[in-house]
MDTraj code that builds the backbone (N, CA, C; nanometers):
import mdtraj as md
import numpy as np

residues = "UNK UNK UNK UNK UNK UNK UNK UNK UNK UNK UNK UNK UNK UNK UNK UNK UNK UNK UNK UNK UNK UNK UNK UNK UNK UNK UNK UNK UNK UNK UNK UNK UNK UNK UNK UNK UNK UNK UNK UNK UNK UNK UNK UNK UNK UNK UNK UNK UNK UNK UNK UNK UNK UNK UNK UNK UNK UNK UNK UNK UNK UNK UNK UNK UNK UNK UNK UNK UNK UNK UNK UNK UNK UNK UNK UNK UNK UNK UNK UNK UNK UNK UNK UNK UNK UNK UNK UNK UNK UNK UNK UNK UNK UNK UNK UNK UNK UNK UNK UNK UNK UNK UNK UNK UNK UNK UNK UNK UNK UNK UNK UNK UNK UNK UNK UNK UNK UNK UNK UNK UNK UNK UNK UNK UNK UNK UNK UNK UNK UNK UNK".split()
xyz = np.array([
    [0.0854, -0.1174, 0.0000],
    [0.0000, 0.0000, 0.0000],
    [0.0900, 0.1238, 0.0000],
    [0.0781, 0.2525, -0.0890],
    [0.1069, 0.3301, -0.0939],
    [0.0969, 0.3944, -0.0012],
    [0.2130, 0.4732, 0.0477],
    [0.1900, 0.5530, 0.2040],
    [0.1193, 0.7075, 0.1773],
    [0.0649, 0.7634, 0.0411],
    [-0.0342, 0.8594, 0.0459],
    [-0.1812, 0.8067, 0.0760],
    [-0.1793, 0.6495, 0.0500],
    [-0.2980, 0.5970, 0.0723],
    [-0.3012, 0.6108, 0.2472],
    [-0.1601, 0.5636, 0.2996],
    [-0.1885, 0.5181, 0.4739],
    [-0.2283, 0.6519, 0.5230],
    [-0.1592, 0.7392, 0.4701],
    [-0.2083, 0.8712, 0.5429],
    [-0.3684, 0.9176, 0.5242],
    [-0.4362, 0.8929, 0.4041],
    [-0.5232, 0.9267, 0.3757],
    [-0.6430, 0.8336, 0.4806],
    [-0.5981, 0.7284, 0.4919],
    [-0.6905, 0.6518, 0.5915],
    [-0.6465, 0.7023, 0.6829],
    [-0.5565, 0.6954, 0.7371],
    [-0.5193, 0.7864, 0.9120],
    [-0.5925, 0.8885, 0.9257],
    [-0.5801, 0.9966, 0.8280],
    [-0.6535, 1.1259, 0.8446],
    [-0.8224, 1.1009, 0.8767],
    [-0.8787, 1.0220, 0.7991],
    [-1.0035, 0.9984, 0.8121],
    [-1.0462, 0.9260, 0.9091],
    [-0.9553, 0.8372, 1.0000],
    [-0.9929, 0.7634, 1.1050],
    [-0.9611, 0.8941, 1.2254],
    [-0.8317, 0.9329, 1.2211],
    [-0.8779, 1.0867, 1.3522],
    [-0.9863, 1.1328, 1.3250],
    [-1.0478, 1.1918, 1.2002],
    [-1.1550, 1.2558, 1.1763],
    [-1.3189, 1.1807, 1.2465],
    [-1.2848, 1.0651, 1.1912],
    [-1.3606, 0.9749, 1.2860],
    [-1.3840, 0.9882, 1.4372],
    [-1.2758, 0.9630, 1.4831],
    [-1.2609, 0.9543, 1.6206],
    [-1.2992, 1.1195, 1.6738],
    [-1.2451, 1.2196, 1.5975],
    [-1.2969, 1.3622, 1.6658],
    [-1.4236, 1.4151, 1.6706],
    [-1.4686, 1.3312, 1.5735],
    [-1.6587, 1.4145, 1.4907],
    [-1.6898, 1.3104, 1.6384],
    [-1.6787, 1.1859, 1.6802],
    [-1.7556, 1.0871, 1.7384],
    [-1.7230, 1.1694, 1.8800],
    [-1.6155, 1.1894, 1.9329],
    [-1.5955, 1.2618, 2.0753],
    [-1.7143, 1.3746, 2.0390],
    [-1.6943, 1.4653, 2.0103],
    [-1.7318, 1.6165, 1.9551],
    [-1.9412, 1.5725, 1.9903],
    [-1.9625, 1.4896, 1.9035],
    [-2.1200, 1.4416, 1.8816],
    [-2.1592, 1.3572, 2.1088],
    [-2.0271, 1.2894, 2.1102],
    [-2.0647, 1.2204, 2.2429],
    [-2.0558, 1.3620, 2.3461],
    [-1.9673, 1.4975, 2.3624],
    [-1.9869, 1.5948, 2.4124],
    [-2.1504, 1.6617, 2.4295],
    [-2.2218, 1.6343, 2.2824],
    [-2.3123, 1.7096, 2.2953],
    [-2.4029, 1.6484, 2.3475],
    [-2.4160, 1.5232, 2.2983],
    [-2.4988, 1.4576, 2.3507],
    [-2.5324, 1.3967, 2.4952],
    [-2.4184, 1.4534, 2.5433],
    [-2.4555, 1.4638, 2.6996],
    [-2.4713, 1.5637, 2.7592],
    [-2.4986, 1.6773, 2.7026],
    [-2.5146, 1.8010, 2.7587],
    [-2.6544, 1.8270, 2.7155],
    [-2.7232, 1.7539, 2.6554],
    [-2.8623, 1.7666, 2.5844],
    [-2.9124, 1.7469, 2.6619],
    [-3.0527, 1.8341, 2.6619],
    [-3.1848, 1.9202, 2.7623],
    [-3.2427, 1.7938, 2.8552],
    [-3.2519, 1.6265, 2.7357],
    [-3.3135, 1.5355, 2.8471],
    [-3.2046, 1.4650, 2.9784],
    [-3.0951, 1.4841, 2.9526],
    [-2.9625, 1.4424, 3.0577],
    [-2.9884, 1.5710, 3.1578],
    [-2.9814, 1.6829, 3.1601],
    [-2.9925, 1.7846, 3.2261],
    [-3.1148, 1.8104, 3.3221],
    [-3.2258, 1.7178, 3.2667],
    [-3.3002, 1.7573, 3.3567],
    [-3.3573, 1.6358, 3.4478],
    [-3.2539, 1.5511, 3.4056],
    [-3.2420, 1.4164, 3.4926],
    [-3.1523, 1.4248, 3.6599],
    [-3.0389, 1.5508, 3.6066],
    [-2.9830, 1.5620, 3.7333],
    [-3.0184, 1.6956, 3.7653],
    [-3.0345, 1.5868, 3.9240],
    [-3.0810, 1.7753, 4.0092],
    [-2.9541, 1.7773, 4.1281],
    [-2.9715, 1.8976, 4.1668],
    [-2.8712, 1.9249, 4.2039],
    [-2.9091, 1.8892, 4.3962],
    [-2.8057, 1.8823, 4.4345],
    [-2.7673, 1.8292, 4.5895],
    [-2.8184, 1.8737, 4.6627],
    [-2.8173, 1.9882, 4.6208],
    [-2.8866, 2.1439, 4.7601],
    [-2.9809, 2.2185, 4.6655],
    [-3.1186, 2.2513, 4.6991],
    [-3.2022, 2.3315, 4.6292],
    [-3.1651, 2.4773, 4.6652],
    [-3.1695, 2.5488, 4.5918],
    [-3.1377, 2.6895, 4.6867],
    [-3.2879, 2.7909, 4.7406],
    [-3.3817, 2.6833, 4.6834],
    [-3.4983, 2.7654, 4.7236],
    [-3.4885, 2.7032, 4.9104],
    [-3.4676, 2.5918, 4.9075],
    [-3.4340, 2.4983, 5.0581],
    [-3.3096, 2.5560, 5.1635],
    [-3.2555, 2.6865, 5.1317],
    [-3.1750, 2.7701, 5.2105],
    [-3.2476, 2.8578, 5.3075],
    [-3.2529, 2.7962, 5.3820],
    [-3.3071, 2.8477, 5.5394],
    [-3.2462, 2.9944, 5.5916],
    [-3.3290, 3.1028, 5.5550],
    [-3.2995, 3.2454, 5.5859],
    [-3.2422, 3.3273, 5.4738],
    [-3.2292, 3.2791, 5.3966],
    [-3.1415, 3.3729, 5.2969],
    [-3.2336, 3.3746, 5.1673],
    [-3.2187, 3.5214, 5.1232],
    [-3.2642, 3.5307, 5.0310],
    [-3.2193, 3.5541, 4.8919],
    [-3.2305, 3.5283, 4.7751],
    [-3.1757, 3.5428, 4.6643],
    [-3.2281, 3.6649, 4.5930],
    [-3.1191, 3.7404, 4.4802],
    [-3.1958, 3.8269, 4.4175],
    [-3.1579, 3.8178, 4.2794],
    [-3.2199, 3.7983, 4.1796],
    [-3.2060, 3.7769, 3.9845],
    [-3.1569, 3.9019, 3.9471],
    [-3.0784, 3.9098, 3.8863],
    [-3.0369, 4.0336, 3.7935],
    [-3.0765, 4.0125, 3.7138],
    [-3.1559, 4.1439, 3.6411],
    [-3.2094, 4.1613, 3.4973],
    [-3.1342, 4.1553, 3.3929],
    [-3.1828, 4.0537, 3.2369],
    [-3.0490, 4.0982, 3.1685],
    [-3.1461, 4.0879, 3.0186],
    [-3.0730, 4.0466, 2.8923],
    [-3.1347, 4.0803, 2.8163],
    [-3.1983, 3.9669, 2.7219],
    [-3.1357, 3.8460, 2.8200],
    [-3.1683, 3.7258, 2.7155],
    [-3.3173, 3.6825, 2.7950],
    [-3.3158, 3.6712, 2.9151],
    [-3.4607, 3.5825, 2.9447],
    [-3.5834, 3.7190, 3.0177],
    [-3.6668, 3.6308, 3.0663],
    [-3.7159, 3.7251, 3.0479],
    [-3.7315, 3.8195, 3.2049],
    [-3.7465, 3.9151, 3.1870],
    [-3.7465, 4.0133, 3.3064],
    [-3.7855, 4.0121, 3.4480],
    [-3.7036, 4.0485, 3.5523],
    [-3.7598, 4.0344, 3.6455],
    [-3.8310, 4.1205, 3.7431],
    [-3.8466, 4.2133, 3.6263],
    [-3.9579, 4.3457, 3.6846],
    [-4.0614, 4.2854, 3.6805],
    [-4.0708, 4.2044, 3.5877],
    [-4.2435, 4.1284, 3.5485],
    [-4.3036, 4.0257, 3.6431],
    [-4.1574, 3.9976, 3.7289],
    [-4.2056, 3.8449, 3.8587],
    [-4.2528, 3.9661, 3.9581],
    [-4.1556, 4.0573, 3.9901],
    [-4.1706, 4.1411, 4.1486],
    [-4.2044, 4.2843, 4.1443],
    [-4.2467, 4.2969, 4.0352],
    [-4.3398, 4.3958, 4.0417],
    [-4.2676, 4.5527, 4.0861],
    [-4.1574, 4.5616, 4.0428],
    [-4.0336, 4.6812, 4.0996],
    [-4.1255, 4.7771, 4.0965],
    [-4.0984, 4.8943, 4.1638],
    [-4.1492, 5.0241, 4.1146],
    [-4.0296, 5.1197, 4.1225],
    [-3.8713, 5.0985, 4.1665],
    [-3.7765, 5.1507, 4.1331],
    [-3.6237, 5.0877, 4.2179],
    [-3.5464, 5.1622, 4.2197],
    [-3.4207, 5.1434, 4.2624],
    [-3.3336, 5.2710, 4.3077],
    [-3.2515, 5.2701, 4.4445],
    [-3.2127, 5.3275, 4.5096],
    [-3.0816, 5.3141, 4.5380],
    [-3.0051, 5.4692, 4.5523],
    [-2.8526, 5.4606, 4.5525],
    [-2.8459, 5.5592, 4.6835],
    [-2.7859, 5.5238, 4.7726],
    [-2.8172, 5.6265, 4.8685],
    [-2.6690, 5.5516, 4.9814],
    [-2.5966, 5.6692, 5.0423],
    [-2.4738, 5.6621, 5.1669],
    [-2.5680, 5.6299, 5.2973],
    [-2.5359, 5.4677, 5.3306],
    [-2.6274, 5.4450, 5.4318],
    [-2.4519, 5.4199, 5.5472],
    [-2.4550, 5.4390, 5.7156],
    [-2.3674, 5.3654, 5.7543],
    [-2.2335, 5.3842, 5.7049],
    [-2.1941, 5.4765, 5.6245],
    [-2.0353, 5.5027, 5.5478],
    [-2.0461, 5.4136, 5.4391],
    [-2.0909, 5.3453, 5.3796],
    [-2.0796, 5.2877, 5.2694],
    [-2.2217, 5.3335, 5.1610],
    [-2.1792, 5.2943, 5.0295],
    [-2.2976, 5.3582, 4.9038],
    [-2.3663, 5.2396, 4.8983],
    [-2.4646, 5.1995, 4.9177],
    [-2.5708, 5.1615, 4.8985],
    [-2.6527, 5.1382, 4.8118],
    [-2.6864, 5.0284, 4.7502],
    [-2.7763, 5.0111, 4.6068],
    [-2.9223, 4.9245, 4.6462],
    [-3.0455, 4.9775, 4.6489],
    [-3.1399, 4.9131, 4.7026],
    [-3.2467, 4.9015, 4.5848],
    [-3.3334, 4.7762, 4.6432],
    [-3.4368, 4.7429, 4.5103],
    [-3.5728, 4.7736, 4.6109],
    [-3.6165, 4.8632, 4.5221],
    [-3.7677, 4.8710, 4.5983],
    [-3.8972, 4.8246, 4.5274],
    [-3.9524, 4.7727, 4.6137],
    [-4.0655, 4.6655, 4.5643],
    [-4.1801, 4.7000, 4.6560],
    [-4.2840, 4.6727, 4.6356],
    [-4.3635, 4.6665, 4.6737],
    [-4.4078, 4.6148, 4.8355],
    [-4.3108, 4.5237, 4.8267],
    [-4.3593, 4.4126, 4.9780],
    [-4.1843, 4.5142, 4.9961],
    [-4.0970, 4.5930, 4.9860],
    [-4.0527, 4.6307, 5.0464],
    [-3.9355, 4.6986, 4.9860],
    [-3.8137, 4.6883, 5.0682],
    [-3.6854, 4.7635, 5.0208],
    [-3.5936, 4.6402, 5.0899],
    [-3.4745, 4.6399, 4.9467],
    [-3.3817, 4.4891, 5.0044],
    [-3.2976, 4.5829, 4.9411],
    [-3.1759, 4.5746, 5.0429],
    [-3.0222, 4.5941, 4.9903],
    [-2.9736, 4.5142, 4.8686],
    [-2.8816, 4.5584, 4.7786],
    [-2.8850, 4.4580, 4.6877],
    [-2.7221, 4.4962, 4.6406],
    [-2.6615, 4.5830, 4.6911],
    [-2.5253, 4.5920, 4.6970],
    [-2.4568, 4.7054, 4.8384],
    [-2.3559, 4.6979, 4.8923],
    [-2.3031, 4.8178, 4.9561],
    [-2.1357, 4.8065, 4.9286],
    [-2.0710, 4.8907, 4.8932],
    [-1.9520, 4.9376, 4.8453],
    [-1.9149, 5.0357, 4.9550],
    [-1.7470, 5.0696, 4.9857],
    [-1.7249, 5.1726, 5.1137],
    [-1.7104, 5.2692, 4.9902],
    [-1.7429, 5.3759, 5.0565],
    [-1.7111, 5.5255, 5.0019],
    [-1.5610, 5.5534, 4.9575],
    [-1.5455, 5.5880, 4.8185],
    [-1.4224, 5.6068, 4.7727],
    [-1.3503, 5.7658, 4.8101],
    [-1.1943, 5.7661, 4.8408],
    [-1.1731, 5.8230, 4.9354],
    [-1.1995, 6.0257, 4.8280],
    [-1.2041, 5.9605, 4.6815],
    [-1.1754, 6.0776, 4.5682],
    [-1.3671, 6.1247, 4.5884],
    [-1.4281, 6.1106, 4.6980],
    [-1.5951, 6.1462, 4.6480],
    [-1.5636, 6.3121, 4.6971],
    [-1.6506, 6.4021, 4.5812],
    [-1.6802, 6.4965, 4.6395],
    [-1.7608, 6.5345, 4.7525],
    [-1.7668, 6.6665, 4.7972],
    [-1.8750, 6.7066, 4.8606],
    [-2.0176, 6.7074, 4.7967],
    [-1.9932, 6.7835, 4.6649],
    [-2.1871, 6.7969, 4.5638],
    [-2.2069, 6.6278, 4.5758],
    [-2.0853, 6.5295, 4.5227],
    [-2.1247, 6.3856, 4.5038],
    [-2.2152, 6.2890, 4.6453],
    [-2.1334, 6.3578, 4.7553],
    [-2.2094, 6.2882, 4.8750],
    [-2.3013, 6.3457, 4.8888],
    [-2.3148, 6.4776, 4.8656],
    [-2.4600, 6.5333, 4.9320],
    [-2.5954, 6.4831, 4.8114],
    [-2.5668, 6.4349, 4.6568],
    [-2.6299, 6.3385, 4.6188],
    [-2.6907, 6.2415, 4.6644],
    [-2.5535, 6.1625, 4.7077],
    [-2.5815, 6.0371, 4.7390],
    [-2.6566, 5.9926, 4.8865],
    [-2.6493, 6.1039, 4.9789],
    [-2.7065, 6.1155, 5.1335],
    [-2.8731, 6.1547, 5.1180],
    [-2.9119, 6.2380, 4.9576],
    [-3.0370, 6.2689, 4.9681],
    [-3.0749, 6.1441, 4.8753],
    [-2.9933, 6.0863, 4.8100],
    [-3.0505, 5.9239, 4.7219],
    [-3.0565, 5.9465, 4.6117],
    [-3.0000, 5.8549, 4.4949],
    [-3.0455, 5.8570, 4.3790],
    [-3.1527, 5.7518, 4.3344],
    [-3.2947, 5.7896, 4.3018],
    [-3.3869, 5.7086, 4.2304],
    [-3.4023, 5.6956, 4.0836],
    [-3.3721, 5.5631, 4.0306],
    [-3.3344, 5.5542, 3.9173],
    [-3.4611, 5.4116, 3.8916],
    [-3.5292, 5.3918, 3.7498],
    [-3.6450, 5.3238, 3.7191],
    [-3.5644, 5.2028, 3.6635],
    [-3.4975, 5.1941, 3.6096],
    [-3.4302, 5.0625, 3.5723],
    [-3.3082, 4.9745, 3.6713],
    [-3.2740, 4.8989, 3.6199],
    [-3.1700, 4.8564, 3.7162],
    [-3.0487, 4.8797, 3.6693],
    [-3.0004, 4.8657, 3.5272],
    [-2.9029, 4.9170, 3.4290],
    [-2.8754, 5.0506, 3.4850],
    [-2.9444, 5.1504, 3.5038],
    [-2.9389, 5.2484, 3.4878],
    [-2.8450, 5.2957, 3.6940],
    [-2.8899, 5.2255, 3.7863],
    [-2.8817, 5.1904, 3.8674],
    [-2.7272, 5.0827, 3.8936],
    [-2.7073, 5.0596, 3.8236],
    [-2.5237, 4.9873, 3.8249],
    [-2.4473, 5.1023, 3.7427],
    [-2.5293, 5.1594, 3.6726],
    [-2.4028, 5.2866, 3.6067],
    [-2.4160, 5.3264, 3.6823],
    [-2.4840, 5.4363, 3.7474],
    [-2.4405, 5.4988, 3.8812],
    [-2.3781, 5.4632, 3.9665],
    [-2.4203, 5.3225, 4.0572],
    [-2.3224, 5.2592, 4.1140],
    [-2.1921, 5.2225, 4.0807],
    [-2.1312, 5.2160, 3.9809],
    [-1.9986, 5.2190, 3.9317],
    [-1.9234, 5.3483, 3.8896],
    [-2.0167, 5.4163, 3.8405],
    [-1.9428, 5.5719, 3.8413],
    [-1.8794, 5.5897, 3.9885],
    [-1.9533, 5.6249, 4.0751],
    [-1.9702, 5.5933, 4.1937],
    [-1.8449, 5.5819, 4.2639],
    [-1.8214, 5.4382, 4.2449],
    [-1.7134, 5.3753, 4.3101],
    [-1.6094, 5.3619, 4.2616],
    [-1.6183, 5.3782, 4.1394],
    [-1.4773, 5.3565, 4.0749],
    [-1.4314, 5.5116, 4.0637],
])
top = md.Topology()
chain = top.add_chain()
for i, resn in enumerate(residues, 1):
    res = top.add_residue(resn, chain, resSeq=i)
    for name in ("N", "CA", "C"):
        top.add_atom(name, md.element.get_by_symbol(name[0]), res)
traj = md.Trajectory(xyz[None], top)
């Protein structure tokens, strides 16, 4: 056998062997394997603690589960403060210490609160902010 032939079968048997790994990857990551395993610890089953979803742009919103009516940036305690206000209430949802470069106009902002309707809109501030 000609050795352009051996190579030509070699090549096609890796090719083999990579398409078959590549296909066995996916196929275990597919939707009915995934929802066969659950996971160890539920996190809804976390005794006292509460979780909070960040809004983003692929699924769908979580103004639409909790009903927001805004968001709050305000110097609580020496640190800046980022709060979600809802209806059934007000939850902290970040605190950062005060950076040492804040002005005076900037704190006296931030001591009377910034109310902002989105949450996007509400991490730019908070990062202007702090950084």
């Amino acid at each position: 056998m000609k050795n352009s032939n051996k190579l030509i079968i070699l090549s096609a048997f890796a090719f083999l062997v990579s398409l078959s790994l590549l296909l066995s990857a996916f196929l275990k990551d597919s939707p009915k394997n995934n929802e066969s395993q659950k996971p160890a610890r539920s996190y809804d089953s976390m005794a006292g603690e509460k979780t909070l979803e960040a809004e983003n742009n692929v699924s769908e919103s979580v103004s639409k589960k909790e009903n927001k009516s805004g968001y709050l940036i305000k110097i609580y305690e020496n640190k800046i403060c980022a709060y979600i206000i809802t209806e059934s209430g007000t939850t902290l949802w970040n605190a950062v210490s005060i950076p040492h470069g804040l002005t005076d106009d900037e704190r006296k902002l931030l001591e009377d609160g910034i109310h902002t309707e989105s949450f996007e809109e509400m991490c730019l501030y908070l990062e202007a902010y702090v950084s």
